[in-house]
N, C-alpha and C positions, 0 to 999 in steps of 0.2 A: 504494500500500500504506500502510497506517496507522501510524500508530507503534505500538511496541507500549508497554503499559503498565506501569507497573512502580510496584513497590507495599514500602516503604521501612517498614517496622514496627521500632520504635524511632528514628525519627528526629530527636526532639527530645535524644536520648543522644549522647556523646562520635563516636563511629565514625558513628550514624545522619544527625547532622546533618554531616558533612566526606562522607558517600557523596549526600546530596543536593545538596552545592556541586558536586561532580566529575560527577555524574551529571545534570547541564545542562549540558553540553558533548558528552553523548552524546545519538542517535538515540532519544528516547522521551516517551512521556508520564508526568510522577513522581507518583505518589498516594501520598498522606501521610494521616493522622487524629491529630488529640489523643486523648488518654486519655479526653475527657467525650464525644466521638463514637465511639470503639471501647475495647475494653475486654477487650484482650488475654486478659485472663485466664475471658473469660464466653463459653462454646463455642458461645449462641446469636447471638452477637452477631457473631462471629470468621464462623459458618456462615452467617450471615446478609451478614454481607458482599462475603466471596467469590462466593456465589451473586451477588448485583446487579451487583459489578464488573468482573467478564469481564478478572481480572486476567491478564495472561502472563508476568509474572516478580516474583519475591519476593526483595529482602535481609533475612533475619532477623537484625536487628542485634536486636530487642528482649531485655533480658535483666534480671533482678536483681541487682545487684552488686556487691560492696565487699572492702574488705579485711582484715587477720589479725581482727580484732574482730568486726568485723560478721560476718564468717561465723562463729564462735566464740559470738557469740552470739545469731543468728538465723536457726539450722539448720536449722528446720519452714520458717520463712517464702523459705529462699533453694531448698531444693530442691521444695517445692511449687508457689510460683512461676515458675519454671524450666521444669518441666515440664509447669506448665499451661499455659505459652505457646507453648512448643514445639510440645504435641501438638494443639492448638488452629489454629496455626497451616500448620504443615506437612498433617496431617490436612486440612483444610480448604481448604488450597491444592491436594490433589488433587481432593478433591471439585469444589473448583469452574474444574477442567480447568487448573490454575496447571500450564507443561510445564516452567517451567526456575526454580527456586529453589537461595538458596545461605543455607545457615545459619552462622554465624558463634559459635566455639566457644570457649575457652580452651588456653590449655598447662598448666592446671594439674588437666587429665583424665591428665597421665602417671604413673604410681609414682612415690614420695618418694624412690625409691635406682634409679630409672630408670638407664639408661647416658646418660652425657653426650660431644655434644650428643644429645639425644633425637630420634630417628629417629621416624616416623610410627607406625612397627612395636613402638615400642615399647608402645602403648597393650594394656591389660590383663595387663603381662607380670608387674605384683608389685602390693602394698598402696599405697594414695593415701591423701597427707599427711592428718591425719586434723581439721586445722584448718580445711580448706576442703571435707572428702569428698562431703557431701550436695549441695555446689553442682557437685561434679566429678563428681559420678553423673547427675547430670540433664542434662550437657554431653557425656556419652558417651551416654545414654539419645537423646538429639539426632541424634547419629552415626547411630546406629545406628537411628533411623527415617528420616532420608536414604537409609540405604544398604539398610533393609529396601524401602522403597519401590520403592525402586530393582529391586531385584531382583525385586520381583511383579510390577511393572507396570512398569517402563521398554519391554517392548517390545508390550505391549496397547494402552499408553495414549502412548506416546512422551514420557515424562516424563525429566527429568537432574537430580537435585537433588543441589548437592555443599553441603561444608561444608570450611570454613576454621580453623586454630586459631591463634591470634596470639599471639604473648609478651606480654610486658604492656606494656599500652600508655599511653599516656601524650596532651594535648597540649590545648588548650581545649576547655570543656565539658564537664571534669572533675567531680567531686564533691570540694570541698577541704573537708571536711568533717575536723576534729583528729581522730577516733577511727575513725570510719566509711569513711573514704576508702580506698584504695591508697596506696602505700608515696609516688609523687613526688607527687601533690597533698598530702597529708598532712607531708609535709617542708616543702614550701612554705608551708603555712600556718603551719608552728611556727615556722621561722623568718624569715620576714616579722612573726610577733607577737611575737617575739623583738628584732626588729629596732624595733619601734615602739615597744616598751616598755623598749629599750634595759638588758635582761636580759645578763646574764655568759655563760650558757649555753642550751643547747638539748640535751635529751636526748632520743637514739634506742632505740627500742626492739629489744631483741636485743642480740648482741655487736659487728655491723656488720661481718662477715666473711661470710655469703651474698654467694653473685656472684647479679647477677639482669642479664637483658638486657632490654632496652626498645624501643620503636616509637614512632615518635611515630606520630598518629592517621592524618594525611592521608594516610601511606604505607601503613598499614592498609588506606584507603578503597582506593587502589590496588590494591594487592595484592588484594583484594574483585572488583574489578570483572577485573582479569584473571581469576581463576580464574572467575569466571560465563561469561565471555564466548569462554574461550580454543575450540578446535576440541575438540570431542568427541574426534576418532580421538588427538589430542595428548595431550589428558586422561585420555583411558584408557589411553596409557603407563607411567602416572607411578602407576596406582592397581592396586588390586586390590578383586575385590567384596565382602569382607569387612576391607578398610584402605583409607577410601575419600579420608579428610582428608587436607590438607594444611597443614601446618606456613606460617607467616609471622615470619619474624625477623629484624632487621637485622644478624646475623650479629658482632654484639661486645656482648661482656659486661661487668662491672665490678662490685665489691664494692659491699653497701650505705653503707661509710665514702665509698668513693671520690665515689657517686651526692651523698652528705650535704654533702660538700666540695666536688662543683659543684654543688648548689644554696646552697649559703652564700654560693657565689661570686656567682650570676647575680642573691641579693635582697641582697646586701650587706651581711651580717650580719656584726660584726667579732668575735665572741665564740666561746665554745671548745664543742667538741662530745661531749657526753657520751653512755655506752653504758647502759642498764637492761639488763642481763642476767638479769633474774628474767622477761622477758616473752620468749616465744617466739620464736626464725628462723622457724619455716616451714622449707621445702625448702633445703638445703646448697645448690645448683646449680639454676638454672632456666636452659637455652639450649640452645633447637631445633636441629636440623641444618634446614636452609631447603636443602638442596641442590633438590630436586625444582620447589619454586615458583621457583627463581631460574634453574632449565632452560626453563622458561616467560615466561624474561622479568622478573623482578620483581627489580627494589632496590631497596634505601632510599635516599631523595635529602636527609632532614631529617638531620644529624647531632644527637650529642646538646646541644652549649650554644644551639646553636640552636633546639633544639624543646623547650628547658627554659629561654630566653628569651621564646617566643612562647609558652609554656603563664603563667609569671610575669607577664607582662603583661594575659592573658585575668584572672587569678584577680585583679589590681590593680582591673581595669574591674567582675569581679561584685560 
């Protein structure tokens, strides 16, 4: 029997590239493209390739993505983007007989005043934080062509495509980009330039009292590859055909001061840390309930000084 194929779309991204390290230690063949050979976003290109590659499984890591600013100020570009690669690719992975895909979502498709920790169920129960909306509509839009799929054709065509939503994650291969990034690459860079330039301060923006929980990537990658692979009769305990995601979280949360104060610690910044409260929190509380994915098996093994040591080191080398 052949191996089967599997086909890694965003994997030169954070999550895409640690699911192709891990996924050469599994049974398969890995097909990868750069962006100048496919071109996510171009449905003849996306239809064209599917058709020649006789792909049998799909991780949809690919995605547009950044943080409070960047979504704040590239609204048209993150949810156009988004869901031109979505439907491009999931679309097109039925067409061309793809049986087992898993798309890869966010936690921040839940309401702003969600219940904490945010259960699966909680998805579409109130209004979504309205700094990141249109990136978080085109990740429920996601879902919910998984799970349309699912429901036409799962037993015409014997298709299973699920989808994963991850807290935030973190860990090399980042974007440490000062404005555009996520909350820990963007810490790290300010105060690593902080530190170089041997500055008194480092200011955070917000008041530094949101708790937010984190992942580091490779447990991600993990956690990915369990729920692709686990037994269908097992996986369809855990879900329902209209709540079909599942939550991934390392199960501890912490303040944005406290997060601030172990990265000062791990780049050795000896200066003091200030708050901008005229620049938005975002969400009070962000932290999954992960009960269901960790009945399948799945926990985090990266704590956090450790995957905020190996992510500090990655951002030293780019």
């Amino acid at each position: 029997m052949s191996k089967p194929k599997i086909f890694i779309a965003g994997h030169k991204g954070m999550v895409g590239s640690s699911l192709v390290k891990l996924l050469k230690d599994h049974e398969g063949e890995i097909i990868t493209k750069d962006k100048s050979e496919l071109d996510l976003l171009n449905q003849q290109d996306v239809q064209n390739f599917f058709k020649n590659e006789e792909i049998d499984q799909v991780y949809l890591a690919a995605a547009k993505v950044g943080g409070i600013y960047a979504n704040n100020s590239y609204p048209a570009s993150f949810i156009y983007e988004n869901l031109m690669i979505q439907n491009n690719v999931i679309h097109n992975s039925f067409l061309g007989g793809v049986k087992k895909l898993l798309f890869l979502g966010s936690s921040c498709i839940y309401p702003k005043y969600a219940n904490q920790p945010m259960k699966e169920e909680e998805l579409l129960n109130g209004k979504l934080e309205p700094t990141n909306e249109p990136y978080a509509i085109a990740k429920i839009a996601g879902i919910k062509m998984c799970e349309s799929d699912n429901r036409q054709y799962s037993k015409s065509h014997n298709i299973d495509y699920r989808t994963i939503m991850p807290t935030n994650l973190y860990g090399p291969g980042d974007n440490y980009h000062p404005e555009n990034s996520h909350v820990i690459p963007g810490l790290i860079y300010r105060f690593h330039n902080a530190k170089i330039k041997n500055l008194k301060s480092v200011t955070i923006w917000g008041t530094g009292t949101p708790k937010r929980e984190f992942l580091y990537v490779d447990d991600m990658a993990r956690a990915s590859i369990i729920v692709m692979n686990i037994n269908k009769k097992i996986y369809d305990e855990h879900i329902s055909t209209m709540c079909s995601h599942i939550n991934a979280g390392s199960g501890n949360d912490l303040t944005v001061e406290e997060l601030a104060e172990a990265i000062r610690e791990v780049v050795g910044f000896k200066g003091k840390i200030k708050f901008d409260t005229s620049k938005p929190d975002g969400v009070v509380r962000k932290f999954l309930d992960s009960k269901k994915i960790n009945k399948m098996g799945f926990k985090h093994k990266v704590n956090l000084k450790d995957g905020l040591t190996k992510t500090y080191q990655d951002f030293i080398k780019s």
